[in-house]
KOLPA-634630 format. One line per field, with one value per residue (C-alpha): residue in one letter; x, y, z. Coordinates in Angstrom, 1 decimal, padded with zeros to 4 digits. Layout:
% residues N
type	(a; ...) $
c1	(X; ...) $
c2	(Y; ...) $
c3	(Z; ...) $
% end
This chain:
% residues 289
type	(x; x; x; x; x; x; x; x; x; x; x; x; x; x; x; x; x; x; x; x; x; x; x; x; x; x; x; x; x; x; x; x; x; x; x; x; x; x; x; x; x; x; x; x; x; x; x; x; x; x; x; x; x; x; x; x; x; x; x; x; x; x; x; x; x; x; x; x; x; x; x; x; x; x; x; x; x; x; x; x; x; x; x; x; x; x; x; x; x; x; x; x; x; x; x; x; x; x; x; x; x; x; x; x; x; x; x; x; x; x; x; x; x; x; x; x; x; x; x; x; x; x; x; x; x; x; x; x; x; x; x; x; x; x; x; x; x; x; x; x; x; x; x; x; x; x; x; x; x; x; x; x; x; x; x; x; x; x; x; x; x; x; x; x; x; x; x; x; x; x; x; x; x; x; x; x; x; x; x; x; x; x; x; x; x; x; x; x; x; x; x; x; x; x; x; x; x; x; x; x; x; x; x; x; x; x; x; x; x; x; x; x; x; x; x; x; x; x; x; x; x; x; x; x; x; x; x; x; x; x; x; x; x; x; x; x; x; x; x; x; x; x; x; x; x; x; x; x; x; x; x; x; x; x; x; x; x; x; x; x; x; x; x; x; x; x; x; x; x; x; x; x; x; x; x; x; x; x; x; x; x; x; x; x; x; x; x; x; x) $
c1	(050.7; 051.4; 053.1; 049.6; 049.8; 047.6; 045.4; 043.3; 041.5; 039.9; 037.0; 034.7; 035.5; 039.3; 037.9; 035.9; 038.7; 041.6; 038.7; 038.6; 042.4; 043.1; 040.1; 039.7; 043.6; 041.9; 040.1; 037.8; 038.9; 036.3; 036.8; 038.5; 037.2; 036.5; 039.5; 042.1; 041.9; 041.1; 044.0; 046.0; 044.5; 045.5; 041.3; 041.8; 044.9; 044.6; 047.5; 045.9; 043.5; 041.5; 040.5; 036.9; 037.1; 038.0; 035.6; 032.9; 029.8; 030.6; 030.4; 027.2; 024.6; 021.5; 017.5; 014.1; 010.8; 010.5; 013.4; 014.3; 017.7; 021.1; 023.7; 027.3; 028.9; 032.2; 030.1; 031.1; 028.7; 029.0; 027.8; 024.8; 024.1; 024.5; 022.5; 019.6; 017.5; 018.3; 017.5; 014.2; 013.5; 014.9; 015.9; 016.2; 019.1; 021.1; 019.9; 021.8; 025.0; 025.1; 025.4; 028.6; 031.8; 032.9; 033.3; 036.4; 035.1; 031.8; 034.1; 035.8; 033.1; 030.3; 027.2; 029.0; 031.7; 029.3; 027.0; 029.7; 031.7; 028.7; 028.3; 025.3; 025.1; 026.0; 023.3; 022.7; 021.9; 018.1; 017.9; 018.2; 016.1; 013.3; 013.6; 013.6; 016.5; 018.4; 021.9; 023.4; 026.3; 028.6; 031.1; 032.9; 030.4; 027.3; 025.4; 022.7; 020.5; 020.0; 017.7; 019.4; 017.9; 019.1; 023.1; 024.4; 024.4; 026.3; 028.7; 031.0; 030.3; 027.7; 026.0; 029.6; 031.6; 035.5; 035.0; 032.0; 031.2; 028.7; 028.3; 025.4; 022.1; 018.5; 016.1; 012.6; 011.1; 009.1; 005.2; 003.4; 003.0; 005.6; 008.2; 011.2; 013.3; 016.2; 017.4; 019.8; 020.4; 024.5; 025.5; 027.4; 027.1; 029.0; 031.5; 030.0; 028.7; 024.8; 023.1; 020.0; 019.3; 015.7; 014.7; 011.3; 009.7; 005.5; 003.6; 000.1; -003.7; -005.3; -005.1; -004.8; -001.0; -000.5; 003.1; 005.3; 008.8; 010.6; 014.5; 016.3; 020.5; 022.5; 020.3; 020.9; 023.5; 022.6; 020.3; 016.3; 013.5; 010.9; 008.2; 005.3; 005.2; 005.4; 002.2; 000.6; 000.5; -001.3; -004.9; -004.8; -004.6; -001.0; -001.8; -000.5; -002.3; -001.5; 002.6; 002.5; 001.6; 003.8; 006.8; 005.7; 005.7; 009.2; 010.6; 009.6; 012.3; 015.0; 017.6; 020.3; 023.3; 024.1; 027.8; 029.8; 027.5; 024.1; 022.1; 019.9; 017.2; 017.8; 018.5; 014.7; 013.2; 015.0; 013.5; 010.4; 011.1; 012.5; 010.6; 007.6; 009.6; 010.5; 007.2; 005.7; 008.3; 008.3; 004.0; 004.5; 006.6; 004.7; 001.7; 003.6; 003.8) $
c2	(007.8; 008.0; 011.7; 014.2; 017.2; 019.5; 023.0; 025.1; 026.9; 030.4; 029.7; 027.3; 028.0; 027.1; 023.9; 022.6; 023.4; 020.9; 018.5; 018.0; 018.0; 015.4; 013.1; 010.2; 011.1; 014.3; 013.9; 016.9; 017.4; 019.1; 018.0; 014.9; 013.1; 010.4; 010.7; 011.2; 007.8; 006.3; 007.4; 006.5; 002.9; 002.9; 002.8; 005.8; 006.9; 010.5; 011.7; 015.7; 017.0; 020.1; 021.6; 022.7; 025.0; 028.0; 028.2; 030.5; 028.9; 025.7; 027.5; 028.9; 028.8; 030.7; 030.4; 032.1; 031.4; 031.7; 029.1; 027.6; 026.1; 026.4; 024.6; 024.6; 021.4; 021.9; 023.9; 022.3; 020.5; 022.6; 025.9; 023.6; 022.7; 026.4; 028.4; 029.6; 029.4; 025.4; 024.5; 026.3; 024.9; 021.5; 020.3; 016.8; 017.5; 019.1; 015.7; 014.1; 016.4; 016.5; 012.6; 012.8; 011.8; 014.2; 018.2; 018.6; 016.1; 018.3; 021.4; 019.7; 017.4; 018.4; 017.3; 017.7; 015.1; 012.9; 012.4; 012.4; 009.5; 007.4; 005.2; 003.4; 003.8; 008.5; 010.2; 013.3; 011.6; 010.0; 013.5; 015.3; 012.7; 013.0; 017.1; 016.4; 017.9; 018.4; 018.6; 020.8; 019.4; 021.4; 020.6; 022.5; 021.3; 022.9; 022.0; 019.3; 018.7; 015.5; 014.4; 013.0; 009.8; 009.3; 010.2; 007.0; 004.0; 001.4; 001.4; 004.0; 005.3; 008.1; 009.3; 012.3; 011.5; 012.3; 016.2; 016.8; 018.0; 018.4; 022.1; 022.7; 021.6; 023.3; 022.4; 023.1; 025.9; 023.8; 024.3; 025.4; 022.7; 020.9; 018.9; 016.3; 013.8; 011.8; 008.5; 006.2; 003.4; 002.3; -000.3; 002.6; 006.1; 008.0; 008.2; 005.2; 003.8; 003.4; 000.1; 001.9; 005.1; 006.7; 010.1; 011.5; 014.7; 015.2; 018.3; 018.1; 019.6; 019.8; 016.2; 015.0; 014.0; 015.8; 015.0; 012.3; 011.6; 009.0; 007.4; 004.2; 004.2; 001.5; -001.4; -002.0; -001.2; 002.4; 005.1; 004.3; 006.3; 004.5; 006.1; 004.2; 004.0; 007.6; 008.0; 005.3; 008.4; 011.0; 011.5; 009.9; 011.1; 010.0; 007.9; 004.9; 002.6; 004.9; 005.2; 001.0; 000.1; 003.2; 001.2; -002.3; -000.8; 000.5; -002.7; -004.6; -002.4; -002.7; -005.4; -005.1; -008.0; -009.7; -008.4; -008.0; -004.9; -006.8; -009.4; -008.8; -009.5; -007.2; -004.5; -004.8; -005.1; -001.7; -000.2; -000.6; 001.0; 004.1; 004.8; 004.5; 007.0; 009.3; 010.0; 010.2; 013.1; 014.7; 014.8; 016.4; 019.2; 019.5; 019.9; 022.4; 024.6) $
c3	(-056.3; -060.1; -061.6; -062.7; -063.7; -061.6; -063.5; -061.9; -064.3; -063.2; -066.0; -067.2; -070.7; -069.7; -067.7; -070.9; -073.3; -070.9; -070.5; -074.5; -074.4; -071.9; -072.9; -070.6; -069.1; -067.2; -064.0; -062.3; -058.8; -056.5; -052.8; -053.7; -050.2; -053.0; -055.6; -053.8; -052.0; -055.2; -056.6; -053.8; -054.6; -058.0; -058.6; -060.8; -062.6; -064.0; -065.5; -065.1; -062.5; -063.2; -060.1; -060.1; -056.9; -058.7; -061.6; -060.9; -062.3; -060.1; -056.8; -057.0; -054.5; -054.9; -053.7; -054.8; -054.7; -058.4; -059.8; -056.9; -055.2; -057.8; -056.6; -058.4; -058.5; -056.6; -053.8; -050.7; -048.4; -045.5; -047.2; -047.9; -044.3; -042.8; -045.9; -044.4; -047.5; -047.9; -044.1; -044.7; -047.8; -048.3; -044.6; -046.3; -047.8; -045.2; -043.5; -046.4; -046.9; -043.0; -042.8; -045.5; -043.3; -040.4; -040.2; -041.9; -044.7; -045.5; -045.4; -049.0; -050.3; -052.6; -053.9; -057.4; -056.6; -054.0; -057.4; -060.0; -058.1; -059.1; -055.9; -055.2; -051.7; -051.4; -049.1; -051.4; -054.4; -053.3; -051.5; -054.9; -056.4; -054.1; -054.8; -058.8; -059.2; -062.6; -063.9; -066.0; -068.0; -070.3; -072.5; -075.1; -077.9; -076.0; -072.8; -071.8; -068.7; -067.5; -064.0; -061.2; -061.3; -064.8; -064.0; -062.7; -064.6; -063.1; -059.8; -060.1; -064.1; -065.1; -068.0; -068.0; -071.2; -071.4; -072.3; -070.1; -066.8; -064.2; -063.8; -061.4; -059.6; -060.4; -057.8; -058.5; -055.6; -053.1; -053.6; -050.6; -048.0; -049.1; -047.4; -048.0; -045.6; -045.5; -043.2; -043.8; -041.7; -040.8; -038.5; -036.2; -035.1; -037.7; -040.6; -042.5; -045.7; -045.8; -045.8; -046.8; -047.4; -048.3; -049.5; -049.7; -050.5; -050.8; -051.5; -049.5; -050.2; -046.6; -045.9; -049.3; -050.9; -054.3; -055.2; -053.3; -054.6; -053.1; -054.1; -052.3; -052.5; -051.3; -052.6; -056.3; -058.4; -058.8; -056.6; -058.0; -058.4; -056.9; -059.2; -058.6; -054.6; -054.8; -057.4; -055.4; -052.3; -055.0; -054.3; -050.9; -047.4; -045.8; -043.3; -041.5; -044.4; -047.4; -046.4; -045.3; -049.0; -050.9; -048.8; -049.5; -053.1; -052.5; -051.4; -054.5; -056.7; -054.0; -055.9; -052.4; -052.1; -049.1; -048.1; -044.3; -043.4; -044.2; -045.6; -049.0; -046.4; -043.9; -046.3; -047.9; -044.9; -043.8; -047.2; -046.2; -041.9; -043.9; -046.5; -043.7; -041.5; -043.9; -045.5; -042.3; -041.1; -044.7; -043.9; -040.2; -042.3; -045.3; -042.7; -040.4; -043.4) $
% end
């Protein structure tokens, strides 16, 4: 690895104000699960790392019924998992952050650094999509929000600019009956990449679906929002019929590539067995409410 220079500022103010000094030299370190190896790789060269772990706005992680889930950027994944509040309310996404590498990997990794890294294939991101969760962006010119869905635009770049970064998650408070899931599908047991990967989250009126939200990684270029398979749910019962079509519907926006862990092929038909299996265990939830 390449000489940095390493700051750990002990306030966002101090974080935004190296940010705008170093430009596109700086580099925000969080866990680093991701950076570090890139680095290592001579993927990314930084010449300054700003560590995130100390600033205070980054490691929140609050709940209430009112505003929902808050969770700072650089908060590491397994605070997420054990928080009583999150496995109540949004047991998809402990699914998701549970499925990110081993132990001592969601000990340092965060959904922060898991989004900002800006792969197509990371389990939190079509969790937090299927939530409609929102970021919060600052830089030392003023702050911005900006949904999940919208933060990624190509394989490893987001919508961050040089002086910007991702500050926290707002997660809206789940309505009653209300439920999300998340599967992924890898070719072994643990520690891997996902082929697919399918998030979910429906609200429910007796029988009737009155929300559904579902997200696809690992199948095009960036996570998607797969917007109308989840409207096609509203009004309906979910049923065996209703979920078929919202996944046929899915499938059509899945764009996957053929590479040593999968064919095109196989990857669509597998968006299609997901998005079927989690809608139908985000409805037993939602219903168990």
């Amino acid at each position: 690895m390449h000489a940095i220079t390493y700051e750990s500022p002990k306030s966002l103010a101090q974080a935004l104000s190296l940010l705008s000094a170093t430009g596109e030299k700086g580099r925000l370190l969080a866990g680093g699960t991701d950076l570090l190896i890139q680095m290592r790789a001579g993927v990314r060269k930084p010449e300054q790392l700003i560590d995130a772990k100390s600033i205070p706005e980054l490691q929140v992680l609050s709940f209430n019924s009112q505003d929902g889930l808050r969770v700072g950027a650089a908060v590491p994944c397994c605070r997420l998992i054990e928080d009583p509040a999150v496995r109540q309310h949004y047991p998809g996404l402990v699914e998701a952050a549970g499925l990110i590498g081993s132990v001592q990997i969601q000990s340092r990794c965060s959904l922060g650094g898991n989004l900002c890294n800006g792969s197509p294939a990371a389990d939190t991101t079509p969790a937090l999509i299927a939530l409609g969760a929102v970021c919060h962006v600052a830089s030392s010119k003023g702050t911005r929000t900006v949904a999940v869905e919208d933060f990624v635009v190509s394989p490893g770049r987001t919508v961050l600019q040089a002086d910007e970064l991702l500050v926290e998650f707002r997660i809206p408070a789940p309505k009653p009956h209300s439920a999300d899931c998340y599967q992924r599908f890898i070719p072994r047991n643990e520690m891997d990449i996902a082929v697919v990967g399918v998030g979910a989250a429906v609200t429910l009126n007796g029988d009737t679906c009155t929300a559904a939200r579902i997200s696809l990684g690992a199948v095009a270029p960036t996570p998607l929002f797969a917007k109308e398979a989840g409207a096609s749910l509203v009004g309906k019962p979910l049923n065996e019929s209703t979920i078929a079509a919202a996944a046929a519907l899915a499938q059509q926006i899945a764009v996957p590539i053929t590479d040593m862990r999968g064919t095109a092929e196989y990857r669509k038909h597998m968006v299609g067995v997901l998005t079927r299996r989690v809608l139908t265990t985000a409805a037993e939830r939602a219903r168990a409410k």
